[in-house]
C-alpha positions in Angstrom: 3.6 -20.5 -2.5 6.8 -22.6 -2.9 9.8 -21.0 -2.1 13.0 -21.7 -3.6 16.1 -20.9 -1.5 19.9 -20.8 -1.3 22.2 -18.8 1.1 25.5 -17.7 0.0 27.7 -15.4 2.5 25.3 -14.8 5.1 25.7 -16.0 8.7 24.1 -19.7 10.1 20.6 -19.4 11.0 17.3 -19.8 9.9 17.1 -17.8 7.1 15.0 -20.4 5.3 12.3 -20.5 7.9 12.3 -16.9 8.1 11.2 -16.5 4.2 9.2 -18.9 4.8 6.8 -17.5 7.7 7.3 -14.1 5.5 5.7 -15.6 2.3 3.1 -17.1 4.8 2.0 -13.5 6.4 2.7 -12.0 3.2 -0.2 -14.4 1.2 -2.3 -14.3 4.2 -2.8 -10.6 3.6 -2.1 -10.1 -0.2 -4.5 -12.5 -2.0 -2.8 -13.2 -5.0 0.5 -14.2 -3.3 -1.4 -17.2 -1.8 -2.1 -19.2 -4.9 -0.5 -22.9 -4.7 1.1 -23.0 -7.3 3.6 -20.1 -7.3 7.2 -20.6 -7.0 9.7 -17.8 -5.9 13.5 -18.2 -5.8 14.8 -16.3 -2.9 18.5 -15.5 -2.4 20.0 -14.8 0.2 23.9 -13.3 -0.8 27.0 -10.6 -1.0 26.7 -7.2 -2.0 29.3 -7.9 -4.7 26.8 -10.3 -6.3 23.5 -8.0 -5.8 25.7 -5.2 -7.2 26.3 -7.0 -10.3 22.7 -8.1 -10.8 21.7 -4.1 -10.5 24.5 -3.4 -12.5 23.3 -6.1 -15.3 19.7 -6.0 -15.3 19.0 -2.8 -13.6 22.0 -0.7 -15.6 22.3 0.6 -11.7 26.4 0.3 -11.0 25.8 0.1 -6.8 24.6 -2.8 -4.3 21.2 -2.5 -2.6 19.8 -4.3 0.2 17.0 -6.3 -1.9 15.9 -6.9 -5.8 13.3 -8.0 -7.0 12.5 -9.5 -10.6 8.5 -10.2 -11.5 8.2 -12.7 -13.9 4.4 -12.2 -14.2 2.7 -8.5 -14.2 -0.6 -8.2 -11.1 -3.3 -9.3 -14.2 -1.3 -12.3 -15.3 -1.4 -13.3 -11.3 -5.0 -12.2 -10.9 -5.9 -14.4 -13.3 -4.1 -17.4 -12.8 -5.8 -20.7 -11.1 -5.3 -22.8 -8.4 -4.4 -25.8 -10.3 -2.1 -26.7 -12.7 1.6 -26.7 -12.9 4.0 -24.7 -10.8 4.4 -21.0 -12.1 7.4 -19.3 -11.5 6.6 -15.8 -9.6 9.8 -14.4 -9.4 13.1 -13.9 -7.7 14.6 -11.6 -4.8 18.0 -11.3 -3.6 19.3 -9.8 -0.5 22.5 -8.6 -0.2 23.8 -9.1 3.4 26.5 -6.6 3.6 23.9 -3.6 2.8 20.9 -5.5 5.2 23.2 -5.8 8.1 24.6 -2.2 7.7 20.9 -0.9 7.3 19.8 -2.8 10.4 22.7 -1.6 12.5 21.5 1.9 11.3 18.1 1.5 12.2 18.4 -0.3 15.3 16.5 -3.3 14.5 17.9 -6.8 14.6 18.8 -8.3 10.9 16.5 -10.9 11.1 13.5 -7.8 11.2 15.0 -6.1 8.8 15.5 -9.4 6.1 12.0 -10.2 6.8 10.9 -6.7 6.1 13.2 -6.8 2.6 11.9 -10.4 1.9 8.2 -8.9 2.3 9.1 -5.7 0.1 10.7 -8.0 -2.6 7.1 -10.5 -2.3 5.1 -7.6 -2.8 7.0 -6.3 -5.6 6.5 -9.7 -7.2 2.5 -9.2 -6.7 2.7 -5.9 -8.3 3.1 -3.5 -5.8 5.5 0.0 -6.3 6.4 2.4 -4.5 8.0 4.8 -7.3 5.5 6.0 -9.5 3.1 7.9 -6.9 3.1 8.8 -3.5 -0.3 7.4 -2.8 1.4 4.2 -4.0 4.3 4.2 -1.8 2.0 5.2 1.1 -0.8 1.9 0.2 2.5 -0.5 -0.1 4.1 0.7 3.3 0.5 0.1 5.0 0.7 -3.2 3.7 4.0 -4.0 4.6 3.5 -2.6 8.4 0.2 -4.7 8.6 2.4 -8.3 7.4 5.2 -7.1 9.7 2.9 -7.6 12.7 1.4 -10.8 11.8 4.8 -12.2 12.2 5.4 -9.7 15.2 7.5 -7.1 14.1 7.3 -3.4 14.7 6.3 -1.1 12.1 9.7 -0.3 10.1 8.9 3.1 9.2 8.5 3.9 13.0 5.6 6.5 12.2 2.4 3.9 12.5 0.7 2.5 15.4 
């Protein structure tokens, strides 16, 4: 998976490299995230811009700490090859104001919690919800832990082992 990234209004550091080694724990575990050919554009930006893409695409008027905009539904990516051209996954963009508040909230540094919103957003991409059923939400959390800790970060929901 390529990732495609620009930073607007977040703080130096790596953010790049920190997409990057999510996407990497995140196809080693969720097959269809680890075809070659994929391309995601990754965002990294304000709340005032997030707010206006939830405002314009979601018809939500409010900022939130990640979205996340499939351009291929889970049978499209299931069936899709290794070769050929690159396709285009998706996007996800992370509003810093809301990650750095949530962190702060939850104790975690903002690097943990980007990576965990970069993750969410990648499995969003690959088809996963968390809205329509419990069970759902439940399988897409398990997954989400179980990525975490490949790159070495506790469980965000704090109620796993």
């Amino acid at each position: 998976m390529q990732l495609d990234m620009d930073v607007e209004g977040w703080p130096e550091g790596g953010w790049e490299a920190l997409a990057g080694q999510a996407a990497k724990a995140a196809a080693s575990l969720e097959s269809v995230l680890g075809k070659p050919r994929l391309v995601v554009s990754v965002l990294f930006t304000s709340d005032e811009e997030v707010h206006a893409l939830n405002r314009e695409w979601r018809d939500r008027d409010k900022p939130t700490n990640v979205l996340s905009f499939p351009m291929l539904d889970r049978g499209e990516l299931a069936r899709l090859g290794t070769d050929g051209p690159p396709v285009m996954l998706g996007d996800i963009a992370l509003a810093h104001e809301t990650c750095a508040r949530e962190a702060d909230e939850k104790g975690v540094s903002l690097n943990d919690h980007a990576a965990h919103l970069i993750v969410h957003g990648l499995l969003h991409l690959a088809g996963h919800d968390h809205v329509h059923s419990d069970e759902e939400a439940e399988a897409m959390e398990d997954l989400e832990t179980q990525i975490l800790a490949k790159m070495g970060i506790p469980d965000p929901y704090g109620d796993r082992n």
